[in-house]
C-alpha positions as CSV (number, residue, x, y, z in Angstrom):
1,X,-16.0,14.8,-6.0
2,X,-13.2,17.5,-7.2
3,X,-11.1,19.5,-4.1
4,X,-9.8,22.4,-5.4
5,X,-5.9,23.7,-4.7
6,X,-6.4,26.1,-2.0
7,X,-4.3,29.4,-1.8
8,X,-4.2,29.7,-5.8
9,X,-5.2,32.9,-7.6
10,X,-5.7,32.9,-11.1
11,X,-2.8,33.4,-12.7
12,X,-1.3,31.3,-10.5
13,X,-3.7,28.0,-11.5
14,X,-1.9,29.3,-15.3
15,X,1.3,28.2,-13.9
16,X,3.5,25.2,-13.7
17,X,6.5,23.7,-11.2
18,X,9.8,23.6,-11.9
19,X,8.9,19.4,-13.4
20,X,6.2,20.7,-15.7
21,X,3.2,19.8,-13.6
22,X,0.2,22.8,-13.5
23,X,0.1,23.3,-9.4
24,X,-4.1,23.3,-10.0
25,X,-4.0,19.6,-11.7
26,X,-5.0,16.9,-9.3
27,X,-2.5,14.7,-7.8
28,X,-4.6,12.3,-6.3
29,X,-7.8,10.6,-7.6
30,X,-9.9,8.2,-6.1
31,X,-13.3,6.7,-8.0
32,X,-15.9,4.5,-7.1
33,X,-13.7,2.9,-4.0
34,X,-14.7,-0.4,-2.5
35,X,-12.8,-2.7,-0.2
36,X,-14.6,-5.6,1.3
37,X,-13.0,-8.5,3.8
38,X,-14.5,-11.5,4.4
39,X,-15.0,-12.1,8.3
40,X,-16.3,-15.6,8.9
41,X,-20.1,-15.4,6.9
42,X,-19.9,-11.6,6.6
43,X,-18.8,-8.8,4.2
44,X,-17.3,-6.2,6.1
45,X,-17.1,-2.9,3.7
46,X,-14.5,-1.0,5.0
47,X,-14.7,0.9,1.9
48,X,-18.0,1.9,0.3
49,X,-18.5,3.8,-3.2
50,X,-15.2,6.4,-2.1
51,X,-14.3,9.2,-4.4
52,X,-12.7,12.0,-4.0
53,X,-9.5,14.0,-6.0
54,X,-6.8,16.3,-4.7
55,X,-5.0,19.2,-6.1
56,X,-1.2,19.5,-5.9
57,X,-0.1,21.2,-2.9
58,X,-3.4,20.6,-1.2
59,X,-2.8,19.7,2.4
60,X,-6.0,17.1,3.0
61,X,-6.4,15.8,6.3
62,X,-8.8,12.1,6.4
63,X,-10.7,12.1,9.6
64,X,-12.8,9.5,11.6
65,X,-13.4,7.2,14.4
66,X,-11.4,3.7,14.7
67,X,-13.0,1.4,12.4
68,X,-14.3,4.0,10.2
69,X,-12.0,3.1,7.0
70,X,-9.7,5.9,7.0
71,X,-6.5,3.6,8.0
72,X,-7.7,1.9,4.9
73,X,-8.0,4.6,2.9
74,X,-4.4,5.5,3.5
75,X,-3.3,2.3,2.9
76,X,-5.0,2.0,-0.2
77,X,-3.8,5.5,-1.2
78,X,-0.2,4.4,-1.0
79,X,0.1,0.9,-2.7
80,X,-0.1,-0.9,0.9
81,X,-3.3,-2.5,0.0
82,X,-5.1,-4.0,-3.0
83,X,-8.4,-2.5,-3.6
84,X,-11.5,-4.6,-4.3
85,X,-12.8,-2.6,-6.7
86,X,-12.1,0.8,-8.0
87,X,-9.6,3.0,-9.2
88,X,-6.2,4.7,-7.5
89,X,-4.6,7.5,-9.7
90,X,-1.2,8.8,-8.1
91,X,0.6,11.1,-10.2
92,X,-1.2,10.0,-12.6
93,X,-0.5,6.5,-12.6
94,X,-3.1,3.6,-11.5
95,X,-1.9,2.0,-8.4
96,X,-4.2,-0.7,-8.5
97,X,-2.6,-2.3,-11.5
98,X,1.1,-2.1,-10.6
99,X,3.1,-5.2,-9.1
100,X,4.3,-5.6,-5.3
101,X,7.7,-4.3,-7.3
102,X,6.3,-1.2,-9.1
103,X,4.3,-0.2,-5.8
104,X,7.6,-0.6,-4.0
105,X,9.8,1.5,-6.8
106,X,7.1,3.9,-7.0
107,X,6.7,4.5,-3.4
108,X,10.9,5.1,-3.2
109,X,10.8,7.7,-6.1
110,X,7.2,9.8,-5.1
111,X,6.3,9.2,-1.9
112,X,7.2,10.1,1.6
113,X,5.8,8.6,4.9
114,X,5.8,10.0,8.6
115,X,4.6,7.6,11.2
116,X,3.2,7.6,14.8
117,X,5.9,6.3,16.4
118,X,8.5,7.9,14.5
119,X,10.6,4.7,13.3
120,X,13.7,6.0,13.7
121,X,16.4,3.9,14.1
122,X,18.0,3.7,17.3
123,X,21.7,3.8,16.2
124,X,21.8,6.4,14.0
125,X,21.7,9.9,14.6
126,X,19.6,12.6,12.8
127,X,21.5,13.2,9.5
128,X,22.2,9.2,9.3
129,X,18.3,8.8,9.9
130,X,17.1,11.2,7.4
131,X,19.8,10.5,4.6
132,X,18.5,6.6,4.7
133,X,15.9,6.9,2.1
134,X,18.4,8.4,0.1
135,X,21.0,5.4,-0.1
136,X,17.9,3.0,-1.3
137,X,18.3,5.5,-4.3
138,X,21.9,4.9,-4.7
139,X,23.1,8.5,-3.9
140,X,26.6,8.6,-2.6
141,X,26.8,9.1,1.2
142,X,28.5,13.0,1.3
143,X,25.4,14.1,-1.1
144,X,23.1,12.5,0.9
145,X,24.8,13.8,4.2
146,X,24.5,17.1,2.5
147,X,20.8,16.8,1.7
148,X,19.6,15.4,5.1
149,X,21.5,18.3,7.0
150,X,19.4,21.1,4.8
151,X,16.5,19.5,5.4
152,X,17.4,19.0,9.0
153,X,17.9,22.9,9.1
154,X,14.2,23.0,7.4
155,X,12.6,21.6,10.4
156,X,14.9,23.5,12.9
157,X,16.9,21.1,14.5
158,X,20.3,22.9,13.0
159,X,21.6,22.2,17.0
160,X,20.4,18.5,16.6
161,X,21.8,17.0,13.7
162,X,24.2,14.6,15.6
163,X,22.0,13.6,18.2
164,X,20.4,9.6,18.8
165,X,16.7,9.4,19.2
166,X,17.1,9.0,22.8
167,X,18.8,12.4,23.4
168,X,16.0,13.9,21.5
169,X,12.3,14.7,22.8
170,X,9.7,13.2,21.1
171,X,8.7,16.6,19.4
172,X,12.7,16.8,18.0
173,X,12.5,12.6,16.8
174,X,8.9,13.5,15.0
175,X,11.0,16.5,13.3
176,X,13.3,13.9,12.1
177,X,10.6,11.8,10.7
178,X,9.2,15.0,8.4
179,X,12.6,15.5,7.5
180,X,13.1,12.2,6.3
181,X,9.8,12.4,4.9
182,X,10.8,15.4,2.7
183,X,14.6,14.6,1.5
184,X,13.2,12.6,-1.2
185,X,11.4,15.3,-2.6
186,X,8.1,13.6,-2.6
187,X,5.3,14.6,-4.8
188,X,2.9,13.6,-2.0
189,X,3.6,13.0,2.1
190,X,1.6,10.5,4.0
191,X,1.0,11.0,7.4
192,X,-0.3,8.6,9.9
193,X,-1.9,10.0,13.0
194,X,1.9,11.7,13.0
195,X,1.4,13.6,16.5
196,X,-0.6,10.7,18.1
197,X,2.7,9.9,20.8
198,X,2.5,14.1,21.5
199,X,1.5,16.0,24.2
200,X,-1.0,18.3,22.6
201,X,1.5,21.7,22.7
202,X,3.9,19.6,20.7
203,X,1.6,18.5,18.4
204,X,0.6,21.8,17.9
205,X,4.1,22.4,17.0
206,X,4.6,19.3,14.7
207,X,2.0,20.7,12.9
208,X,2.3,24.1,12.1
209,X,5.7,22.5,10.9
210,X,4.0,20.5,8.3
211,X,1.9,22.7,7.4
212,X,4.6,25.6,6.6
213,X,7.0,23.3,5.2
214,X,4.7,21.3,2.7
215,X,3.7,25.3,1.7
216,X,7.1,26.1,0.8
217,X,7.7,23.2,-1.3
218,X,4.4,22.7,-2.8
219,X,4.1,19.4,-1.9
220,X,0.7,17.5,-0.8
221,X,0.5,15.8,2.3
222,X,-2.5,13.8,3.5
223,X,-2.9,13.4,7.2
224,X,-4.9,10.4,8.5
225,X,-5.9,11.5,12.2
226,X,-9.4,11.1,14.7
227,X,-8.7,14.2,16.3
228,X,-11.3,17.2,14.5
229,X,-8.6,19.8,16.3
230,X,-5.8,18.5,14.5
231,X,-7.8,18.1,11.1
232,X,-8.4,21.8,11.6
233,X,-5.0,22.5,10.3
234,X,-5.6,21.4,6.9
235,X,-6.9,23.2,3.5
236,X,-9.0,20.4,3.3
237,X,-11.2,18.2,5.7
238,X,-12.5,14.4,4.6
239,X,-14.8,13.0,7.5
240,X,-15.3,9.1,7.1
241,X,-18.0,7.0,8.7
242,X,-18.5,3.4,8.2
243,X,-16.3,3.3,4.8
244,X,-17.8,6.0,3.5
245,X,-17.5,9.5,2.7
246,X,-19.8,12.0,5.3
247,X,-18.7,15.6,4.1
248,X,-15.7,17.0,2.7
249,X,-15.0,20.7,3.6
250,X,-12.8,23.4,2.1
251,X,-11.1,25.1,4.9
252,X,-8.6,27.9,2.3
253,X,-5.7,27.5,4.4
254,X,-7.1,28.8,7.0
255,X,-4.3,29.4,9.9
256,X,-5.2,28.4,13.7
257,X,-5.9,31.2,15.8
258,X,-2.8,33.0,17.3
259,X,-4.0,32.6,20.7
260,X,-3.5,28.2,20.3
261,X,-0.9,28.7,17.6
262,X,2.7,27.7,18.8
263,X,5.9,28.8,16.8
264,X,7.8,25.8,15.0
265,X,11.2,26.5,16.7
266,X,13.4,24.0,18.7
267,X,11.9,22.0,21.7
């Protein structure tokens, strides 16, 4: 099953980014997805028969119940796990044939994570926590400085940039983790139940962020959430039951309405 790149006329599904890729290509394909554990005398599928592709600059939010295989999914999606059976195209490359190594490599150069609980180190402020991908890349430290403080200003937290995770709210330390998320320049952002340590205003706020910054760049993000509110703010909608795919709907961007729709500035 084929989701289209949402917000794309069609001239613009003629063009290509600034690396050569056509924005209406997928980034993301998924066929004929199984994983199966062993539990004792059982099978548990966790995955069953999943497929699915996603455009560049799609954002795709994965939602279902605890235990319904979308933590799996993710995992799958990003080289954490090894498939039983099927096939994982990232960027065009098969995920389920690289090495722990490549995975790891890969994962450095194309991908960007932001977490739950934030994982932000503790001794570090902002620009030191969002310039730390960057020295696993080998970038000196006053270009990574440099880069971490624009995308510090991305996500609004200009007045913030020196601060510890404990003088920041937990709105402000989940700002930090897109930001971190993004200084890599990522071709795709994977987001794990990202507002689920929010009150729901913040969360509100965390994503509208997300969603206007992964705009702006072009980037696709793929949220992995149980809450159908939150899943509303993405282009795209993947409902999982029982390891398999229910219903995938097609949203077009569609913003949430004004009167629950909170503006990104600073907590």
């Amino acid at each position: 099953m084929q989701l289209p790149l949402t917000q794309m006329n069609d001239t613009h599904r003629k063009e290509m980014d600034v690396d050569g890729n056509r924005w209406d290509e997928p980034v993301i394909q998924v066929k004929d997805l199984y994983k199966i554990y062993r539990v004792g005398e059982e099978r548990v599928r966790a995955l069953n028969g999943v497929s699915f592709s996603i455009r560049r600059g799609c954002f795709c939010s994965i939602v279902g119940a605890s235990g319904s295989g979308k933590s799996t999914l993710l995992n799958m999606l990003a080289g954490l796990e090894k498939p039983t059976r099927g096939e994982i195209l990232i960027a065009g490359e098969h995920m389920e044939r690289k090495t722990e190594n490549q995975l790891v490599a890969f994962r450095r150069e194309h991908i960007g994570f932001i977490f739950q609980s934030f994982n932000l180190m503790g001794t570090m402020n902002a620009i030191e926590n969002v310039a730390l991908p960057l020295t696993f890349q080998g970038m000196d430290k006053k270009s990574r400085n440099k880069k971490a403080e624009e995308m510090l200003d991305l996500v609004g937290l200009t007045k913030h940039k020196r601060h510890r995770p404990n003088q920041m709210s937990g709105g402000q330390q989940q700002r930090v983790g897109v930001a971190r998320a993004l200084v890599v320049e990522p071709e795709i952002i994977f987001a794990d139940e990202p507002t689920g340590n929010l009150d729901s205003n913040t969360s509100v706020e965390v994503m509208n962020l997300m969603k206007r910054v992964v705009r702006e760049k072009n980037q696709t993000l793929v949220m992995v959430t149980h809450d159908n509110y939150l899943a509303g703010f993405a282009d795209i909608v993947i409902r999982i039951r029982d390891g398999k795919i229910l219903e995938i709907e097609e949203r077009s961007g569609q913003d949430m309405p004004e009167e629950i729709a909170v503006q990104t500035g600073e907590d």
